[in-house]
TIVOBA-884241 format. One record per residue (C-alpha): residue in one letter; x, z, y. Coordinates in pm, whole numbers, padded with zeros to 5 digits, always signed. Example, Ala and Ser with C-alpha at 12.3 -4.5 7.8 and 13.67 -1.06 7.14 Angstrom:
// TIVOBA-884241
A+01230+00780-00450/S+01367+00714-00106/
END
This chain:
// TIVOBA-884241
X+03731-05438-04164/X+03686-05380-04553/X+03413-05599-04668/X+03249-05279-04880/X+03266-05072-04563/X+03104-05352-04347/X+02850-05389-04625/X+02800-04991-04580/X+02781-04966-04198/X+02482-05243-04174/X+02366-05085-04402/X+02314-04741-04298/X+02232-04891-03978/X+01935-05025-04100/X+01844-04679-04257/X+01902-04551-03932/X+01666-04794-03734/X+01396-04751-03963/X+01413-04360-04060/X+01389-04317-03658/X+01199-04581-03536/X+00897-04321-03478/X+01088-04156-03234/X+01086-04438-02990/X+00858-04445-02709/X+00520-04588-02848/X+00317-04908-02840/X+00019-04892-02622/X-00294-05030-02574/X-00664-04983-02406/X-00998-05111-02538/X-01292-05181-02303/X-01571-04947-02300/X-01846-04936-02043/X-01667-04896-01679/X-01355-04779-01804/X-01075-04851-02062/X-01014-04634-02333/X-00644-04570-02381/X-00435-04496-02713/X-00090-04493-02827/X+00059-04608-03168/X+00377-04441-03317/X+00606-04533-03613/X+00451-04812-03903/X+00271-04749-04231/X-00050-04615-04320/X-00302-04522-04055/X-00378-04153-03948/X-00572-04095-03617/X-00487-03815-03436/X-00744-03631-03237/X-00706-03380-02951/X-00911-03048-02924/X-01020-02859-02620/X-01292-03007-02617/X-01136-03181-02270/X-00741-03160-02307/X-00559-03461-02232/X-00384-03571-02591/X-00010-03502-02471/X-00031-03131-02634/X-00053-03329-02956/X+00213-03588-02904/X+00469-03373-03071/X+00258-03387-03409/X+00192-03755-03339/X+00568-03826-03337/X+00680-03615-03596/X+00393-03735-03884/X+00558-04095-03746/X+00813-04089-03984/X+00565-04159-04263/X+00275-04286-04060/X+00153-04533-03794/X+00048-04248-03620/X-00283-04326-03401/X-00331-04104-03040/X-00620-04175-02855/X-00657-04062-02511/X-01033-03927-02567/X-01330-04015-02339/X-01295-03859-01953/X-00938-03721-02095/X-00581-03897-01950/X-00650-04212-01840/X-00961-04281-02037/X-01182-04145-01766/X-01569-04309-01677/X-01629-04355-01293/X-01859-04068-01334/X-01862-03781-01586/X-02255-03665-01688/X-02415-03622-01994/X-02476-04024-02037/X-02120-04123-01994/X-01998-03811-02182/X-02109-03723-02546/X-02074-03708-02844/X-02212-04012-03006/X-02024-04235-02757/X-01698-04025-02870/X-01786-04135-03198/X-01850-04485-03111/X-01506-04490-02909/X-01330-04420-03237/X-01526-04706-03428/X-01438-04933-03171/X-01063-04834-03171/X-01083-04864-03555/X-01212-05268-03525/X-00977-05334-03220/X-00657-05219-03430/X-00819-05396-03753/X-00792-05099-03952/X-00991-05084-04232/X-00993-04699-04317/X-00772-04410-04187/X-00699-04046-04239/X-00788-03830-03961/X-00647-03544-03827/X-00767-03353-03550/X-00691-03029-03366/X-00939-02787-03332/X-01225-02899-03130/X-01058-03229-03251/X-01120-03106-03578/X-01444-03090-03545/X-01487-03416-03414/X-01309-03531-03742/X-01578-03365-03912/X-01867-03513-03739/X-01737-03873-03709/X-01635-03853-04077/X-02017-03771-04119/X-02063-03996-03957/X-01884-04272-04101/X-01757-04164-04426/X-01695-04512-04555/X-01418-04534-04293/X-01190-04186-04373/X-00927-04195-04610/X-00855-03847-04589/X-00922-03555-04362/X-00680-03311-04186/X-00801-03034-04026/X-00531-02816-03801/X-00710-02524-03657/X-01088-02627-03646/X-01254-02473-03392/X-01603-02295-03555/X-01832-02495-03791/X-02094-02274-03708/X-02234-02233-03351/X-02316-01867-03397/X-01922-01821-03472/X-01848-01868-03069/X-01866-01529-02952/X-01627-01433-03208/X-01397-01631-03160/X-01370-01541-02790/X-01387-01177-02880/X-01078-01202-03078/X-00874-01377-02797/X-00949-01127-02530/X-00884-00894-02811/X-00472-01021-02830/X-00381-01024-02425/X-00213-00746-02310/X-00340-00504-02012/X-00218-00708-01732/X-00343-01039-01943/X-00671-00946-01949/X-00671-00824-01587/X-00553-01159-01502/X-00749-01324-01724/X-01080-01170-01592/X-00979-01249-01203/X-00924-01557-01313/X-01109-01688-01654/X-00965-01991-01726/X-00779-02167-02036/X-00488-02096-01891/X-00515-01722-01883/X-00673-01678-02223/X-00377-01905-02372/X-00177-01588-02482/X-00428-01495-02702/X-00412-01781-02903/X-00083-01687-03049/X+00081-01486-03279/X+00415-01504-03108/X+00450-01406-02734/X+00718-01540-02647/X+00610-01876-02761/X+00282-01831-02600/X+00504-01774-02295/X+00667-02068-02301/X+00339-02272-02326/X+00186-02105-02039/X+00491-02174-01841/X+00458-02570-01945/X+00050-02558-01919/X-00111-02802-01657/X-00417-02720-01550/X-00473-03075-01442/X-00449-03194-01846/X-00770-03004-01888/X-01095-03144-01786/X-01353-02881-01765/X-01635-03135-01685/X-01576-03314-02027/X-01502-03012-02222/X-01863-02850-02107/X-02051-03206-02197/X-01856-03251-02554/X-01869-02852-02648/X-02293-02874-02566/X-02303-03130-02814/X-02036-02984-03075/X-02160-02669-03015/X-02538-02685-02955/X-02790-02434-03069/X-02774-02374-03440/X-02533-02582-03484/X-02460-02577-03887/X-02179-02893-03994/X-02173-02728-04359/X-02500-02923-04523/X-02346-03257-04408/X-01964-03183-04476/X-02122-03038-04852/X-02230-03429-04885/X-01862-03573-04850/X-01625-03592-05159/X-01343-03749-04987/X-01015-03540-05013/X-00974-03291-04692/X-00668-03045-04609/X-00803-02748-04411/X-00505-02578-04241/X-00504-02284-04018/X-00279-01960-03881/X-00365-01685-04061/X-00360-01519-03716/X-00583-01816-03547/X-00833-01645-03315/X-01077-01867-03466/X-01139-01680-03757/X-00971-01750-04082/X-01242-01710-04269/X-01460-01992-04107/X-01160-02198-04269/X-01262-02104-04587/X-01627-02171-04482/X-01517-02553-04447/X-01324-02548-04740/X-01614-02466-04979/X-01842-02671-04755/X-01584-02986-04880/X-01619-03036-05213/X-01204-03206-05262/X-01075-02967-05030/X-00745-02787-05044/X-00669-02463-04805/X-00365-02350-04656/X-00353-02038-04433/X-00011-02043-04230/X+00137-01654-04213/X+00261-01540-03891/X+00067-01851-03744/X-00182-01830-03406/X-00381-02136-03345/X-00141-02373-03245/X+00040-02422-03600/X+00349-02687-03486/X+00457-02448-03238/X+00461-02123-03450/X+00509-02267-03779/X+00617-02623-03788/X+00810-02685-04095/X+00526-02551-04341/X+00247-02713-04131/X+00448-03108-04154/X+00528-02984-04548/X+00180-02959-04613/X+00035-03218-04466/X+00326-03465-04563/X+00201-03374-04916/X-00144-03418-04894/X-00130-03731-04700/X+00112-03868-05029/X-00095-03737-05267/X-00410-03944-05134/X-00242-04212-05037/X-00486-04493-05198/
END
């Protein structure tokens, strides 16, 4: 073999390896919490951005796709939330369940994995436990991503499910009222049927735990519930990034963006509320350039 063309084929071999490394099946690992392990799952290599799943209660494989995609840049952090996947306490009540032991989970990830500070992204009702646990914590966050909060205001519930039930179709809704469940609503959480239809026909119901997602969304969600005073307190750099046809109204994103003082907003057209299925290439553009920009 030509000695230049040897030189060339280890070469982009190398390349190869490394530019698709993140698309290996990840690392994993569990920390001990009290009566249970708590399970995550590390993709690709460089700096450190925690993914969080929404629901509140889904199990974090909805998010894996994200997770391996922002691996190409990223050692890309998804934990398997509290009572979610595998992370689940022998019993689920309001003293194995909450909020501040969410937030502890993620500080005792953070010292298990010896990171210093991350960014974090999460997915709507992940997205607002980004908020609160950079509240929190602020010392720890790098950066903040938020894909599709779910509302920053408690009074902003009953909108938001107005405006789902709003988007189903005739028979939807019938179905949806026989049988009110995540599942049925799902439709309405899109701008595109037909990929809404695909994700009903891939839903599980078992990857949602009701039981956690009414403990977590008490405490995200309680009466009066008002994040903007504390997020108006944080000057590190945020990306608040949304469907312009979210159900969860775009302009409670813009509520969080002037809450967050280094905040930058980006409103996806065409976009429902689950943005890397409708709109993937200008959701992983934007946050690709954010994350570079504030890379510190």
């Amino acid at each position: 073999m030509n000695r230049n063309l040897g030189a060339t084929l280890v070469a982009l071999g190398l390349f190869l390896m490394n530019h698709f490394a993140w698309a290996a099946d990840p690392s994993e690992g569990t920390i001990a919490r009290s009566g249970f392990d708590l399970h995550y799952r590390l993709f690709g290599q460089g700096k450190p951005l925690l993914l969080l799943s929404g629901g509140p209660g889904f199990d974090c494989d909805y998010v894996e796709p994200v997770a391996r995609e922002l691996a190409s840049s990223n050692l890309t952090i998804l934990v398997e939330l509290r009572g979610t996947g595998r992370s689940r306490p022998p019993e689920i009540n309001p003293q194995t369940v909450n909020l501040k032991l969410y937030l502890a989970d993620l500080e005792a990830l953070r010292e298990s994995l010896k990171v210093e500070r991350w960014a974090v992204l999460g997915h709507s009702a992940g997205a607002n436990l980004a908020m609160n646990y950079a509240i929190a914590f602020p010392a720890r966050v790098e950066a903040l991503v938020l894909v599709d909060s779910g509302p920053v205001r408690e009074s902003l519930r009953g909108a938001m499910m107005d405006n789902i039930s709003l988007r189903l179709t005739p028979e939807q809704a019938a179905a949806a009222k026989r049988a009110p469940s995540f599942q049925t609503l799902l439709p309405g959480y899109f701008y595109d049927r037909e990929k809404a239809a695909k994700m009903v026909a891939t839903f599980r119901a078992d990857s949602y735990h009701d039981d956690v997602g009414q403990l977590i969304a008490a405490d995200e969600m309680a009466s009066g519930m008002d994040l903007r005073p504390a997020l108006e307190r944080l000057s590190l750099p945020a990306l608040v990034i949304a469907g312009r046809q979210d159900p969860i109204d775009p302009g409670m994103q813009d509520e969080i963006h002037l809450a967050l003082k280094n905040s930058r907003l980006v409103l996806l057209d065409r976009c429902g509320h689950f943005s890397w299925l409708e709109q993937p290439a200008a959701l992983y553009s934007a946050i690709r350039d954010f994350l570079t920009e504030n890379d510190r």
